[in-house]
N, C-alpha and C positions, 0 to 999 in steps of 0.2 A: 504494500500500500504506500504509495506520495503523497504527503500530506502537506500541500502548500502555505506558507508562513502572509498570514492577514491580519489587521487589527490589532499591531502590535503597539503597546503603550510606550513611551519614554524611560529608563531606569534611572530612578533619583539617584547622580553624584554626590556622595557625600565629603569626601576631602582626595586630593593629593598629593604624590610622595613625590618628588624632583621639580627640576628649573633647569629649561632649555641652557646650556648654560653654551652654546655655541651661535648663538644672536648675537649679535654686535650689539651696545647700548642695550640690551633684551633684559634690564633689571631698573626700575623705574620707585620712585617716590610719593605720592601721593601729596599735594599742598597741603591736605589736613595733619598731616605728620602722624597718621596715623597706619596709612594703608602701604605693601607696599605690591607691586602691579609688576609682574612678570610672563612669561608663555610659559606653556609645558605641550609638543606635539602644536594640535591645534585648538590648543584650549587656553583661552588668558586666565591668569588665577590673579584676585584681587584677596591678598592675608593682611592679618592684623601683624604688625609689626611681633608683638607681645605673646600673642598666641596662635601658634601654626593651626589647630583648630578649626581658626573662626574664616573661614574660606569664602568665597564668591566664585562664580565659574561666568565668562562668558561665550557663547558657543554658537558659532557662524561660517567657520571656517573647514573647508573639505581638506584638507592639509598641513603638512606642517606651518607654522607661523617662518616668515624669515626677518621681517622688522618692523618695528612698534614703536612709538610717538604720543610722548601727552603733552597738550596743552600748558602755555603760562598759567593758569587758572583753576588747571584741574575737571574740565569739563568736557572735554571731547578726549576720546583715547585713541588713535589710530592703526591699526595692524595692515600686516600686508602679508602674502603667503605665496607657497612657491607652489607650483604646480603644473600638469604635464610639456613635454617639449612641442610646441607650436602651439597652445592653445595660452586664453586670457587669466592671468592672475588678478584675485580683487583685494583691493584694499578695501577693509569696513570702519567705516567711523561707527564710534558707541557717542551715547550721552548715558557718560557716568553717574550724572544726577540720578538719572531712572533705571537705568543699568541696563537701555537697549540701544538696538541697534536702528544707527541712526541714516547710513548711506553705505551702499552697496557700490564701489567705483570699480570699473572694469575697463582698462585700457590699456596697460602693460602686459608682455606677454613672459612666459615661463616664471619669472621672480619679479619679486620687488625686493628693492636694494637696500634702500633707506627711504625714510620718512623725518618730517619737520612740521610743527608749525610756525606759523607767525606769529608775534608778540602780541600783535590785535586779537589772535586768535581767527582772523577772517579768512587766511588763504593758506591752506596747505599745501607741499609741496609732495613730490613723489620721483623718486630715482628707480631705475628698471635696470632688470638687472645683467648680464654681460648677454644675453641672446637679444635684448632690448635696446637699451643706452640712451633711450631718452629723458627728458625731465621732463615734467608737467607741474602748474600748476594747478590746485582745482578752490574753487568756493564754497569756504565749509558749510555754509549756512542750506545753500541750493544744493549741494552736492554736482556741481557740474565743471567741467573741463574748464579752465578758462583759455589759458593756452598752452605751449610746449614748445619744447628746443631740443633735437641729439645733443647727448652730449659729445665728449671729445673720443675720436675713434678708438682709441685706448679706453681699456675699463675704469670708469669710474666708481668711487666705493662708499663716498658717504655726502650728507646733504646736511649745510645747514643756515636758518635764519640769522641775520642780526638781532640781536635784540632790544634795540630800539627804532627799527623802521622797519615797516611791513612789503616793502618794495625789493630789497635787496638781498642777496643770499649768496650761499658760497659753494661749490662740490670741490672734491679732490679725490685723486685715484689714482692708476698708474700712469706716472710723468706727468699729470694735469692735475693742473689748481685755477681756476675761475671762481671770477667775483660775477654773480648776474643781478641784469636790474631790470625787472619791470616797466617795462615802455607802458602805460596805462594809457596814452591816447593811438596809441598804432596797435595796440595789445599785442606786445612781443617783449619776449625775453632775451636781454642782448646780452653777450656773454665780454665779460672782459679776465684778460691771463693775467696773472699776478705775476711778476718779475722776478725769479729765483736765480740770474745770471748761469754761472756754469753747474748751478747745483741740478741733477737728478733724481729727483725722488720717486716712490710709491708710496702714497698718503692711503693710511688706514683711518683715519680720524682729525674729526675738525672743533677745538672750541672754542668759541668768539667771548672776548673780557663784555663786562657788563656795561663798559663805558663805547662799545664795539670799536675801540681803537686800534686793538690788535688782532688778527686770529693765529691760535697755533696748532701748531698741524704736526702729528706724531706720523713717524715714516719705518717702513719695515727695515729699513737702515738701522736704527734705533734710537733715530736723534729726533727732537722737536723743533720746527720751522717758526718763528717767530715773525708773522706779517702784517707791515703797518697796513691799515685796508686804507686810508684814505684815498693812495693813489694803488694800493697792491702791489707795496716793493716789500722784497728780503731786509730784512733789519738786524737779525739774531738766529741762532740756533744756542741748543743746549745738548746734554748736559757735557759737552768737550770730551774728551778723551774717554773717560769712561761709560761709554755706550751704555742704551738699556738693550739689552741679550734680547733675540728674538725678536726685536722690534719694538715702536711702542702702539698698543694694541688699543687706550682708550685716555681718553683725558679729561678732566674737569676743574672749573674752574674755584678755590679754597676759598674761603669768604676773606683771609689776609692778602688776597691779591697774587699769591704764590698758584703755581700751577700742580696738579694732580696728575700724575702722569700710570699707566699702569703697562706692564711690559707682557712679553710672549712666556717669558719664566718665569711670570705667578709673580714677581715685583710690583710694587706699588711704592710712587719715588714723588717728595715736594721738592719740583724745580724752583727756583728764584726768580720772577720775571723783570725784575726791576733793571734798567740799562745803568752799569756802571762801567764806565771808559778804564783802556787798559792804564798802566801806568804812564807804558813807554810810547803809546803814542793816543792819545787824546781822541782819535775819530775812530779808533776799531775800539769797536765795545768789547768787555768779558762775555766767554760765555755763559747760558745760562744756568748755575751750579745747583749741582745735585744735593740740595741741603740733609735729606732723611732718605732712609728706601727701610723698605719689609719685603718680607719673602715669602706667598702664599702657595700654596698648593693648585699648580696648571696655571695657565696662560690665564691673565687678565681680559675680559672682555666689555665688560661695563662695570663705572666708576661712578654713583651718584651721592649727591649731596644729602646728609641726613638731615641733621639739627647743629644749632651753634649754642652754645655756652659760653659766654664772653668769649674769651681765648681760643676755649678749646672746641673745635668741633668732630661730629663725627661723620663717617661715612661709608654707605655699603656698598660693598664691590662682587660684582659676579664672577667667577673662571669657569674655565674651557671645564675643570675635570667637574662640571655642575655641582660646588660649592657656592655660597653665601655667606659673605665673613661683615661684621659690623665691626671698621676701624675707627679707632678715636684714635687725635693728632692732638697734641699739647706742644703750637710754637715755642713756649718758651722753655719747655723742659726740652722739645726735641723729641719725641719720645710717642711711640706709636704703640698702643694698645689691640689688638684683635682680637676678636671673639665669631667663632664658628654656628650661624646662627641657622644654618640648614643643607646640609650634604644629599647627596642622591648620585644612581648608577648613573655616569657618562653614554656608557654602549647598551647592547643590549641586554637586556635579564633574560634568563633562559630558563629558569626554574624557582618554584617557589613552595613553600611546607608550613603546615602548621605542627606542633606539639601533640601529638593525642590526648585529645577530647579537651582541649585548652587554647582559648580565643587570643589571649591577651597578645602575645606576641608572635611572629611569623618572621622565617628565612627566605632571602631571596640570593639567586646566585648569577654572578655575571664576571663578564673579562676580571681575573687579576683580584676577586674578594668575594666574600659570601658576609653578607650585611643580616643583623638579626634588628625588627623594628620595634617598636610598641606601636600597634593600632593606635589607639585612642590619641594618643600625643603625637604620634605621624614623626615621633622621632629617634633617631637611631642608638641602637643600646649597644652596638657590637660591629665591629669591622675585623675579617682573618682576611690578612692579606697573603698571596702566593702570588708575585709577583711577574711578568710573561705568561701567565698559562690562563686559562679560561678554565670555566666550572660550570660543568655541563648540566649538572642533578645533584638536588641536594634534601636530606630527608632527616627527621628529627627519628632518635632510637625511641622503640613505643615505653618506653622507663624513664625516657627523659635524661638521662644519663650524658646522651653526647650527639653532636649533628655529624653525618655521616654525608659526605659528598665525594662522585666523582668529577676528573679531571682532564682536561685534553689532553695529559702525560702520559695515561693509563694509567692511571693510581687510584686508588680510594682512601683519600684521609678521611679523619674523626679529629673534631674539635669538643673541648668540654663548653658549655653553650654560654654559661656566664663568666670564663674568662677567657676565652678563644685559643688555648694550649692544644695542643696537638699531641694526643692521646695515643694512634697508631698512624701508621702506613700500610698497605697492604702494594707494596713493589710491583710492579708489571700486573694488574688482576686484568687487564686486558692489553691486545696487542697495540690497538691503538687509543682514541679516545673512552672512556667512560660514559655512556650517553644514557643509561638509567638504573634504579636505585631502590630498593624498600627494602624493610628490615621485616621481620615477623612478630607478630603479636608476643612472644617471649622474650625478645630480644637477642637471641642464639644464635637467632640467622641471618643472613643478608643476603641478598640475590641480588647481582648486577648484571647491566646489561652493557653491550660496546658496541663501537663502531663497523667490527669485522664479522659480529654477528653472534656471535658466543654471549648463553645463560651462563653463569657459573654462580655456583652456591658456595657463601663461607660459612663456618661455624666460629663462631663468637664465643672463645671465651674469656678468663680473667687477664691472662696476659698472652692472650696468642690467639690469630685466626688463620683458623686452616681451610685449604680449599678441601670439600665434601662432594662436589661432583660440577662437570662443564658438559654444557648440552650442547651441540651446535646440530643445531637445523635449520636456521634462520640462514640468509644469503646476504641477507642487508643489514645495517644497522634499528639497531632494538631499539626504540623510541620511547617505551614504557612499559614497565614492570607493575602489576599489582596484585597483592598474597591475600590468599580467603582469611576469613578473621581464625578458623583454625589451623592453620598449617600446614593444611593437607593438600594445598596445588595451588599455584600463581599461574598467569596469564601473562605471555609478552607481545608484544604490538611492534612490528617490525615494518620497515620500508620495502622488502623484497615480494607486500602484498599476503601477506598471510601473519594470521595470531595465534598461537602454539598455545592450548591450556596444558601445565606438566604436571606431573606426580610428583610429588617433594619425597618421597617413600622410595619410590625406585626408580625416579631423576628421570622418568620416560615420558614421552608426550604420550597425555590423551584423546586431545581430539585437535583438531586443527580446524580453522575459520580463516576461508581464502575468499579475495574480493580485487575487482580490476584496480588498487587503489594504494600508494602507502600508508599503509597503519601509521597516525600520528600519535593518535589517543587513545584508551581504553580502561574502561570501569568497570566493577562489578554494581549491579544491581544493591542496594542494602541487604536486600535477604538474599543476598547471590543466587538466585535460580535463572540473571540474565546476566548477557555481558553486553555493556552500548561500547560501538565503536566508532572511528569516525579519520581522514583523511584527507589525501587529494583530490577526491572525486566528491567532494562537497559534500558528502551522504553521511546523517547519524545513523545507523544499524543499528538495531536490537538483534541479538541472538539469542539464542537459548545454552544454557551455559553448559545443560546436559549430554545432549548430542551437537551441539555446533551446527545448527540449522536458522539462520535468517527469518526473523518475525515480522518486523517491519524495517522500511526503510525513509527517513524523512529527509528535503531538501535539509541540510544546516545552512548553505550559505548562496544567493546567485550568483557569486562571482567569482570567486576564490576558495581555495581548501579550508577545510578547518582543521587547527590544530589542537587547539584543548576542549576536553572534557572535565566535567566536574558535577558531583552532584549532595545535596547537604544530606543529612545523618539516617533520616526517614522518606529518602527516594520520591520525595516530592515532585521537584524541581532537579532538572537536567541545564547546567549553565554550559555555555559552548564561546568559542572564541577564534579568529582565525585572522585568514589573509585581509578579510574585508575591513578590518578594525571596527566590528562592531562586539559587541556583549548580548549575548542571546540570552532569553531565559526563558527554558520549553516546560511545559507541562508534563511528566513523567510518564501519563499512561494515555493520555490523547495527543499528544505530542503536538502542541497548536505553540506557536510562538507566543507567549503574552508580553512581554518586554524588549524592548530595546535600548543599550547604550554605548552612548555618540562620544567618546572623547580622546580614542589613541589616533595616532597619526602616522603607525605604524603596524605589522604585523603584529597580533595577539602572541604571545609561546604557550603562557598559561591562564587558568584561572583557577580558584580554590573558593570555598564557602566557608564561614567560618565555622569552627564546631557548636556552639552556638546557634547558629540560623539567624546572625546579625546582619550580615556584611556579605558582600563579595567583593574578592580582590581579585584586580587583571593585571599582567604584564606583560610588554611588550618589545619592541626591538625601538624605539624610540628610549628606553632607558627610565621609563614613568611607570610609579605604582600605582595605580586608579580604585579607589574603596569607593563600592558603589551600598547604596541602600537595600537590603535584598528584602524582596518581594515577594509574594506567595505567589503563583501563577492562578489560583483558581480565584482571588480576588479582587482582580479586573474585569474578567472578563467570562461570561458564563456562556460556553455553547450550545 
């Protein structure tokens, strides 16, 4: 039986785990000083500074976000997002006051590059991105084009207003820096170059002084361009000899008039801007000196201003590795404060566990760490780092004893959960990667599964595990392992198109369940008498777990495979997740879709339920944990 997916409701998001942390300027402040305004995929999240918590979602966007704009005022938010090759990306204006969406602009093609507004607030600007290369401006109020200019044949990389005239504005990119000015009676935008004589640069970043006297422009060189705008001549560079590493990546401007500068090596440096002439000769000024620097974890990519304190103020900075650090600066001490105010996976997550029969906390596993979170507070209790390798699967012991994970090494480490020590190794348990994982209800046993296609069974005990038997029938890599509640046969879900239920007794296969499809996912039933399975061929199957006979089969997805299955403690509720980025949540025994959610911007790998019946968690290859509201299926929607 096909049973097509209709009338499916929306799934309440209820919080977020990560921050795009590879947006340029993609970390933003709020003028209430309370909020602070970032992307995650293609979802804007709007947090309370104080408590991660207290979330907003805004959601419009088919795709990842690539850059984001707020207003002098706080009242219009501006996104823009990348999406497929030849076709239209849009920028959406919001009105934060209401928390909607305000204009849908469609004009740039494959990206957008950068965004601005104007100081009035009246005109935004919009940079396209290297298949595009144009500017436009548009009118915020109408939401309509006003006019546009290619930029320079070379890429250009960022955009930005004056901030005190709403005419003028500036871009810079590779080897190009223009000043442009709104012709308002010819309506055109004339471009004027700024005069750099022999210098060559690649400008990543542009920030104009409040007096708009100067703008300085950070370069993958790793020095800052100091330019008077009046006429748009070279005046200055900094920081002289001692480059910042990597380039400088983002810049802003410190309420003493000194510059914020942040670098490709997680640096964050106060330049001096003030001109003071050399000794020996009176017309070449000093450069501009590197008064403080700190050293954050990953490339810097957005620098924003917090709060001032007489003296001191503060300020939070994004990086590449999707951290969030809140820096305070003390001019006259000198002396740079940090504090880690929200971490999350950069790549993809590949895997995720809870604790048997326990909500509170959950492992997730991705390139180079396995991270343990607290739900509730969305924040992180545990970081094991194994540095180079990925972590393919990762599973809590059902005693709670230690998290058990495989590795792209072929290894299977165990960590102890609340201080991340490293318990065993078990050397070579496959030829190549470790690609999945469960323990058995006594904790004795562990069955992995690998790349090359080998079950193999350990016995678990006090200080030694030994291999107890390796099954190879499988051709392809084993994508999922799952063990009956008593002991007596697991199920692997394999890529070579077939799932092997074995005998844990005499290490034999039972029965085998073949389909045109690679086995992604697979579940037992709660009362085990079914097994749902599910794939490349977009189909959830029911089997019967007895004979290995196909019961039903439902669309999971129109477009794309699916990858995960999950389902909560009394086989309610069937959650699914895959290529399409959507979050399903099916009805267990009519199998009718009744929910829908909208917020990865990448492929799904998993989802989990909490043990509980709270929550559902999603992750994805975007690097984002999505805790959604979980739903009953039968109480939307009655067929």
């Amino acid at each position: 039986v096909v049973v097509r997916t209709t009338m499916a409701e929306p799934l309440a998001l209820r919080s977020v785990i990560g921050f795009a942390g590879g947006v340029e300027n993609g970390l933003l402040v709020h003028p209430d000083g309370r909020t602070m305004i970032y992307t995650l995929g293609s979802t804007v999240v709007l947090r309370d500074k104080h408590d991660p918590r207290a979330q907003e979602f805004l959601q419009g966007h088919s795709d990842k976000i690539s850059a984001i704009a707020l207003s002098k005022s706080g009242r219009y938010l501006a996104t823009g997002q990348v999406t497929y090759m030849g076709f239209t990306a849009d920028i959406i204006i919001w009105d934060l006051e209401n928390r909607q969406l305000l204009h849908r602009l469609g004009l740039h093609k494959v990206k957008i590059q950068a965004l601005d507004f104007s100081c009035d607030e009246r005109f935004m600007a919009s940079l396209g991105g290297p298949d595009d290369g144009s500017l436009v401006l548009w009118d915020v109020e109408t939401g309509s084009a006003i006019c546009g200019s290619p930029t320079h044949t070379n890429f250009t990389n960022c955009v930005k207003f004056f901030n005190n005239r709403n005419d003028k504005l500036m871009t810079g990119g590779n080897f190009n820096l223009h000043v442009w000015t709104y012709d308002r009676p010819n309506n055109k935008l004339r471009p004027q170059e700024a005069q750099l004589g022999q210098l060559q640069r690649s400008l990543k970043t542009i920030c104009i002084d409040h007096k708009d006297q100067y703008a300085y422009c950070g370069s993958t060189s790793g020095d800052v361009l100091q330019i008077a705008l009046e006429r748009g001549l070279f005046k200055n560079s900094g920081p002289g000899k001692d480059l910042i590493q990597v380039g400088a990546t983002a810049c802003c401007e410190a309420p003493s008039g000194d510059l914020l500068v942040g670098g490709g090596d997680g640096s964050v440096s106060v330049l001096r801007t003030t001109s003071e002439p050399t000794a020996s000769n009176p017309k070449v000024l000093k450069k501009m000196a590197r008064l403080h620097s700190l050293k954050l974890e990953g490339g810097v990519t957005s620098i924003t201003l917090d709060e001032v304190r007489g003296k001191v103020y503060t300020f939070l900075v994004g990086t590449a590795s999707c951290n969030i650090y809140k820096v305070t600066y003390d001019p006259l001490a000198g002396k740079f404060v940090d504090e880690l105010l929200q971490t999350s996976h950069s790549d993809r997550v590949n895997d995720l566990a809870f604790p048997h029969e326990y909500s509170e906390v959950f492992a997730t596993a991705g390139l180079g760490c396995i991270r343990v979170w607290h739900l509730v507070t969305c924040r992180e209790l545990l970081r094991i780092a194994v540095p180079n390798l990925e972590c393919h699967c990762v599973t809590f012991s059902t005693d709670g004893k230690s998290i058990i994970s495989g590795w792209s090494d072929g290894k299977i480490r165990a960590f102890a959960p609340q201080s991340g020590k490293l318990l065993y190794t078990i050397h070579d348990a496959h030829q190549k990667g470790v690609t999945a994982i469960a323990c058995s209800s006594d904790s004795t046993k562990l069955i992995s599964g690998g790349e090359e296609g080998m079950v193999r069974v350990w016995r678990l005990g006090k200080n030694s595990q030994e291999l107890q038997a390796s099954m190879k029938d499988h051709r392809g890599s084993v994508n999922t392992i799952k063990i009956r509640k008593d002991d007596m046969e697991c199920v692997s879900a394999s890529s070579d198109g077939s799932c092997i239920i074995w005998d844990l007794h005499t290490f034999k296969r039972r029965t085998s369940l073949f389909a045109n499809t690679f086995f992604k996912s697979v579940m037992y039933h709660p009362d085990e008498s079914q097994l749902v399975t599910t794939g490349t061929d977009r189909k959830i199957t029911y089997w019967d777990a007895y004979d290995g006979q196909a019961i039903r089969i439902i669309d999971g997805s129109d477009s794309d495979e699916v990858n995960a299955l999950a389902t909560d403690f009394d086989g309610e509720a069937i959650i699914s997740g895959g290529g399409d980025k959507l979050v399903r949540v099916w009805g267990y025994d009519e199998g009718h879709c009744y929910f829908v959610g909208v917020a990865h911007s990448g492929a799904i790998t998993r989802v989990a339920v909490t043990p509980d019946k709270s929550s559902i968690i999603s992750v994805g290859a975007e690097g984002g944990i999505f805790v959604w509201q979980y739903s009953a299926p039968s109480s939307s929607v009655n067929l």
